[in-house]
C-alpha positions as CSV (number, residue, x, y, z in Angstrom):
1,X,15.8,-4.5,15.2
2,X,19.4,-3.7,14.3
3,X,21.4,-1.2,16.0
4,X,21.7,1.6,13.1
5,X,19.8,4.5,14.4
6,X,17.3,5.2,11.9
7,X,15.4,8.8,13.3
8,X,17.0,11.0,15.9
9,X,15.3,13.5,18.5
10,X,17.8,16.1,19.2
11,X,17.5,18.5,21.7
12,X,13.7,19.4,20.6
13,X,12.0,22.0,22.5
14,X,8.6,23.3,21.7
15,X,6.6,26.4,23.1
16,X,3.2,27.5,21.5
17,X,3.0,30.5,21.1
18,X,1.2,32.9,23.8
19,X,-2.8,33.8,23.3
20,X,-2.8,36.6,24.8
21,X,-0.4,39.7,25.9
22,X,2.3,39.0,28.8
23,X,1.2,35.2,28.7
24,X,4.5,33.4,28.1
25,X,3.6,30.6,25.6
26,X,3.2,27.1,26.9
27,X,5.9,25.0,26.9
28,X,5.3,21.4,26.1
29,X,8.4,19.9,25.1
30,X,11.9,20.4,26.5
31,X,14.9,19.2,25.7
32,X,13.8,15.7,24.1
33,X,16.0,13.2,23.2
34,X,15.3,10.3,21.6
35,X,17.1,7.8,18.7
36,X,15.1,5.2,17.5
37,X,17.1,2.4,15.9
38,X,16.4,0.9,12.4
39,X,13.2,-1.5,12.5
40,X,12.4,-0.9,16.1
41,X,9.1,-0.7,17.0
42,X,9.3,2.0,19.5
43,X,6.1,2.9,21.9
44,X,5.7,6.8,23.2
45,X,3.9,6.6,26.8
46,X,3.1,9.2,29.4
47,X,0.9,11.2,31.4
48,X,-2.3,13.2,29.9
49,X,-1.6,15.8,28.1
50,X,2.1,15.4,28.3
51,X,2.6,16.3,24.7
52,X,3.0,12.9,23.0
53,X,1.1,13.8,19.7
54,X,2.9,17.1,19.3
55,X,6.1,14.9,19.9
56,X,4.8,12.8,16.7
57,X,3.7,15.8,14.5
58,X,7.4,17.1,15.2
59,X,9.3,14.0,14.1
60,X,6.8,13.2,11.2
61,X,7.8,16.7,10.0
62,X,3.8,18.2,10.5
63,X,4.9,20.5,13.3
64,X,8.6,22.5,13.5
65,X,10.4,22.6,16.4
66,X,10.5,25.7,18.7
67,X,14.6,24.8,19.1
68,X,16.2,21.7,18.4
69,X,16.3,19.4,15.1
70,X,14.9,15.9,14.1
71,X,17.0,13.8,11.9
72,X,16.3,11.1,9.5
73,X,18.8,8.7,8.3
74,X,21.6,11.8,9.3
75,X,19.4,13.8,7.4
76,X,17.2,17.3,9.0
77,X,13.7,17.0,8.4
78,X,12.2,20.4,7.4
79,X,8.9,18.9,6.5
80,X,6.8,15.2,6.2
81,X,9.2,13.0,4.6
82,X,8.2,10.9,1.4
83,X,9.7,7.9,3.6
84,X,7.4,8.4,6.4
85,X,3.8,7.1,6.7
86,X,1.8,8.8,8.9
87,X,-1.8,6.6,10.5
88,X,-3.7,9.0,12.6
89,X,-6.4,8.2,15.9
90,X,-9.1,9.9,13.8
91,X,-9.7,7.0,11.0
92,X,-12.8,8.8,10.0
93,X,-11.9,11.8,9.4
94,X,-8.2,10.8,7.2
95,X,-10.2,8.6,5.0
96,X,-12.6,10.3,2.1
97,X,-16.4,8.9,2.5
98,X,-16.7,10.1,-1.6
99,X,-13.9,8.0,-2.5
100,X,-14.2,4.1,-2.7
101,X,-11.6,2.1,-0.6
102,X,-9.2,1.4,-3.3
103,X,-9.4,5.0,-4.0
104,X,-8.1,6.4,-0.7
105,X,-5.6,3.6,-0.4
106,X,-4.1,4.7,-3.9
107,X,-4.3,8.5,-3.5
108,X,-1.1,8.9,-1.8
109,X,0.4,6.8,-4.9
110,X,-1.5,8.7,-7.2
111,X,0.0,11.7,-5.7
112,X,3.6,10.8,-6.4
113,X,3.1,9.8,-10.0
114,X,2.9,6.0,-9.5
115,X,1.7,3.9,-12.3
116,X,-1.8,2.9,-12.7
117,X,-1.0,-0.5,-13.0
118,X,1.0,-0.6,-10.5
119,X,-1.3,1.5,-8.0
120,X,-4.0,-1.7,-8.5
121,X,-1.8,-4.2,-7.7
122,X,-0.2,-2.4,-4.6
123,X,-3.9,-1.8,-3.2
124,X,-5.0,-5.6,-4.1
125,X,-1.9,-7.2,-2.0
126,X,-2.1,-4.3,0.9
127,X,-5.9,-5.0,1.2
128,X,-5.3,-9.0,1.5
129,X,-2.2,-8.2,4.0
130,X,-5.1,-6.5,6.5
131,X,-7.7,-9.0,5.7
132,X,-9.9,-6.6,3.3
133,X,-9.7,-8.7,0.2
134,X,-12.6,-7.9,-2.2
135,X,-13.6,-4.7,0.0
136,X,-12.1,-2.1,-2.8
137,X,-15.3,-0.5,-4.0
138,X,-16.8,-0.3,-1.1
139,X,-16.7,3.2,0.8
140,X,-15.8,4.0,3.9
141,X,-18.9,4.4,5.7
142,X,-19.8,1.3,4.4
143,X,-17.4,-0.3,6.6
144,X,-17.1,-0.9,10.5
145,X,-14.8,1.5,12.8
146,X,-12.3,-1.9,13.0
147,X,-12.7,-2.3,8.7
148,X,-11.5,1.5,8.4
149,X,-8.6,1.7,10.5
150,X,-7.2,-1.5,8.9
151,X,-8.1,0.4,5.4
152,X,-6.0,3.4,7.3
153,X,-3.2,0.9,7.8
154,X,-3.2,-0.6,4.3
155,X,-2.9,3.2,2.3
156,X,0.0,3.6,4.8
157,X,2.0,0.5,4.0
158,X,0.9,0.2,0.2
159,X,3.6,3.8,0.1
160,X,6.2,0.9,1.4
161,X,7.3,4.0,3.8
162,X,10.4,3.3,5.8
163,X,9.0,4.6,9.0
164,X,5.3,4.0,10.2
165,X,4.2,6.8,13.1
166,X,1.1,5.9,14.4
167,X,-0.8,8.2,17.1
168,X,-3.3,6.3,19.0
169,X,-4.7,4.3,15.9
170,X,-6.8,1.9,18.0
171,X,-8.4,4.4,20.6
172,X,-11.8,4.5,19.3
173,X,-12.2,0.4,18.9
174,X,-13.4,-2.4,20.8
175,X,-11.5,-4.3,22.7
176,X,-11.6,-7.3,20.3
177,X,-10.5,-5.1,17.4
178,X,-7.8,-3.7,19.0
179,X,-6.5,-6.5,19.5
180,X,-6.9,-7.9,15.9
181,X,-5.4,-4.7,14.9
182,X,-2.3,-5.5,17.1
183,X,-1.3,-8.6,15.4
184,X,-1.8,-6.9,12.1
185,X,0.6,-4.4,13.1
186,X,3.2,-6.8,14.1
187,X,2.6,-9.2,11.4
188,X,3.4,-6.1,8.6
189,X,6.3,-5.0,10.9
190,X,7.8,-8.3,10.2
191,X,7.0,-8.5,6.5
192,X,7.9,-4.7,5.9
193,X,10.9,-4.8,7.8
194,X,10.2,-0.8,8.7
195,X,10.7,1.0,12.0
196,X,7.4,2.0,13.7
197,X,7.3,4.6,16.2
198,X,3.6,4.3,18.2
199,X,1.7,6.3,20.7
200,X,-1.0,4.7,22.9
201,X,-2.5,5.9,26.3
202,X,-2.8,1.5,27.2
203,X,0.3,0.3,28.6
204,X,-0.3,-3.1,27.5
205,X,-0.5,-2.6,24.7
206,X,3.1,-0.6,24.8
207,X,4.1,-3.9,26.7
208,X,2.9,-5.9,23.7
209,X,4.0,-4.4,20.4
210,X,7.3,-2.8,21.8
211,X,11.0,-3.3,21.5
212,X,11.2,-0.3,23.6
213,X,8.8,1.6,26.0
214,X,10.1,5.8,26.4
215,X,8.0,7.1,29.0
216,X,7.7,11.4,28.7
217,X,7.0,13.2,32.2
218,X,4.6,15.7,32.8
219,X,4.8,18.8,31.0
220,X,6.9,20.7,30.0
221,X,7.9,16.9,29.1
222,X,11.2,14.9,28.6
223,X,11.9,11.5,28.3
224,X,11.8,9.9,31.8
225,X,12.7,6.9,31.3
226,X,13.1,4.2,28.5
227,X,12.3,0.6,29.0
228,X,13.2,-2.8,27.1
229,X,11.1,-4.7,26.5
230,X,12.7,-8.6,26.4
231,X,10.1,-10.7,25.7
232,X,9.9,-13.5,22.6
233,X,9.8,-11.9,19.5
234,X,7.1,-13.7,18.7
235,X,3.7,-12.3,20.6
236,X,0.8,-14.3,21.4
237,X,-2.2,-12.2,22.8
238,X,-3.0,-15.1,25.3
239,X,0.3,-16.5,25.9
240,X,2.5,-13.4,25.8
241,X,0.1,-11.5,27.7
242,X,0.3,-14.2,30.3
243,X,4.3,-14.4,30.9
244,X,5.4,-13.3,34.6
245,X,7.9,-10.8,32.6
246,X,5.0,-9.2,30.6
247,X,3.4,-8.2,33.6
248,X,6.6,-7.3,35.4
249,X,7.1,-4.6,32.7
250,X,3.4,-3.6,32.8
251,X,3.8,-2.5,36.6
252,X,6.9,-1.0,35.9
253,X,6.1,1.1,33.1
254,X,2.6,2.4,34.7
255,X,4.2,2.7,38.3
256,X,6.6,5.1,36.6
257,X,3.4,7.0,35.0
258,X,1.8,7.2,38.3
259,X,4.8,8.2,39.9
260,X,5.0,11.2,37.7
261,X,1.2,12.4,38.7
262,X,1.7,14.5,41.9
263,X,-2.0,15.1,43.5
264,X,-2.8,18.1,44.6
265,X,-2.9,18.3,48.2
266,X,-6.8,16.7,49.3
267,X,-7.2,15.1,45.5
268,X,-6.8,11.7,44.8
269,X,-4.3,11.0,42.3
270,X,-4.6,10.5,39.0
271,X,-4.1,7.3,37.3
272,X,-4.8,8.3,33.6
273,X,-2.3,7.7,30.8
C-alpha cells in the first residue's frame, strides 16, 4: 500500500427517492467520507442494511450520488470507469449459463475491441492464476458455486482493472471455499498490484484480507470509525487467524458494530452484520 490516494469519497449523500406522496425519501447515506490509498485493500463493514452496497454502486460509478462527488485518480466519476472491475455477491446471475467459461471471461475484452489473440491468452493465464486451468469450455452450470465465483474473479482481473470492488463475493459459499477464495484474493492483490475496496458482513474475514477496516453506522450511515489493521503482510488462514493481535482487532471491530445496534426497549439486541 503506498500513500497516494487512489479513489476519494467526498461528501456523498444519497436519498431514494420517496414511493409515495408526503413520504420524504429514505436517506441512506450522509455525508461519507472516505480516501482509499493506492493498492490498499480496503474492507466496508457495518450494521444490516446500513447502506454498504449502495456505498459500492456509488463509487463504482453504477449509482449517482444524491449530493456529493466520488473521485478517481483526481478525476469525477460520472459513470463505471474502464479502470474499475466490478465482482458482484450474485455469481450466478453475472455469469451467462449459454456462454462457455472462456467466453464470459473474454466478453468484457471483447467489448473494448481487444485482440482475439490476445483475449485467449489473457483468459488461459487468468484461469491458471484462480486454479481453473483446462476449465474454458465448460459452462457455468457445469461448475460448483466455489468454480464460478473464482471464474467471476478471473473475467475481473483478466481487464487488468486498477481497482477491484467486490460486494460480498463469498456470501453464498462454504466455509472451506471461502476461505480458498481468500487467499486467491490476496495472492492476485499481490501479483496485480491493484487497490481493492471489499464488502463482507464476516468480520474476520475484514480482519484478514484488510489493510484497513471502515466501519459505516446505522442509517442514514457515515463512517464510524476506521481501523488498521497491523498484522504481517503475509496471511496464513491458521497462523494469522491465530495471532493475539488478530483477535484483538476482531473484538474491536464487532464491539463497535454492536455498539451501533441500539435495542428497542424489551428486544434483545441485535448482533448481525
Amino acid at each position: 500500500m503506498t500513500n497516494n490516494v487512489r479513489l476519494q469519497v467526498a461528501g456523498v449523500h444519497k436519498t431514494y427517492p420517496p414511493r409515495k406522496r408526503r413520504d420524504p425519501g429514505t436517506e441512506v447515506l450522509k455525508d461519507i467520507n472516505l480516501d482509499v490509498h493506492d493498492q490498499e485493500f480496503l474492507t466496508i463493514v457495518g450494521p444490516s442494511g446500513a447502506g454498504k452496497t449502495t456505498l459500492l454502486r456509488i463509487i463504482s460509478g453504477l449509482l449517482p450520488a444524491s449530493e456529493g462527488q466520488v473521485l478517481l485518480d483526481g478525476k469525477a466519476i460520472d459513470g463505471p470507469p474502464r479502470e474499475i472491475a466490478l465482482v458482484f455477491q450474485d455469481y450466478s446471475r453475472s455469469l451467462y449459463p449459454w456462454m462457455n467459461v472462456a467466453k464470459n471471461i473474454g466478453l468484457p475484452l471483447k467489448a473494448h475491441g481487444v485482440d482475439k489473440s490476445e483475449i485467449a491468452d489473457r483468459v488461459e493465464a487468468c484461469l491458471e492464476s484462480v486454479g481453473l486451468a483446462g476449465v474454458g469450455d465448460r459452462y457455468p452450470w457445469q461448475l460448483s458455486g466455489g468454480m464460478q465465483q473464482r471464474v467471476a474473479i478471473a473475467r475481473a482481473i483478466a481487464y487488468r482493472p486498477e481497482v477491484m470492488i467486490l460486494d460480498e463475493p463469498f456470501a453464498s459459499v462454504d466455509a472451506q471455499t471461502r476461505n480458498d477464495l481468500e487467499d486467491l484474493l490476496l495472492r492476485v492483490k499481490e501479483e496485480m498490484n491493484s487497490t481493492f475496496v471489499f464488502v463482507t458482513h464476516d468480520v474476520d474475514e475484514s480482519v484478514y484480507l484488510s489493510d484497513r477496516v471502515a466501519i459505516l453506522s446505522k442509517t442514514p450511515s457515515r463512517i464510524e470509525r476506521i481501523i488498521d489493521i497491523n498484522l504481517p503482510k503475509e496471511r496464513n488462514q491458521l497462523e494469522t487467524r491465530a495471532l493475539p493481535e488478530f483477535s484483538e482487532l476482531r473484538a474491536e471491530i464487532f464491539g463497535t458494530i454492536r455498539n451501533l445496534v441500539v435495542p428497542k426497549p424489551g428486544a434483545s439486541p441485535e448482533y448481525t452484520i
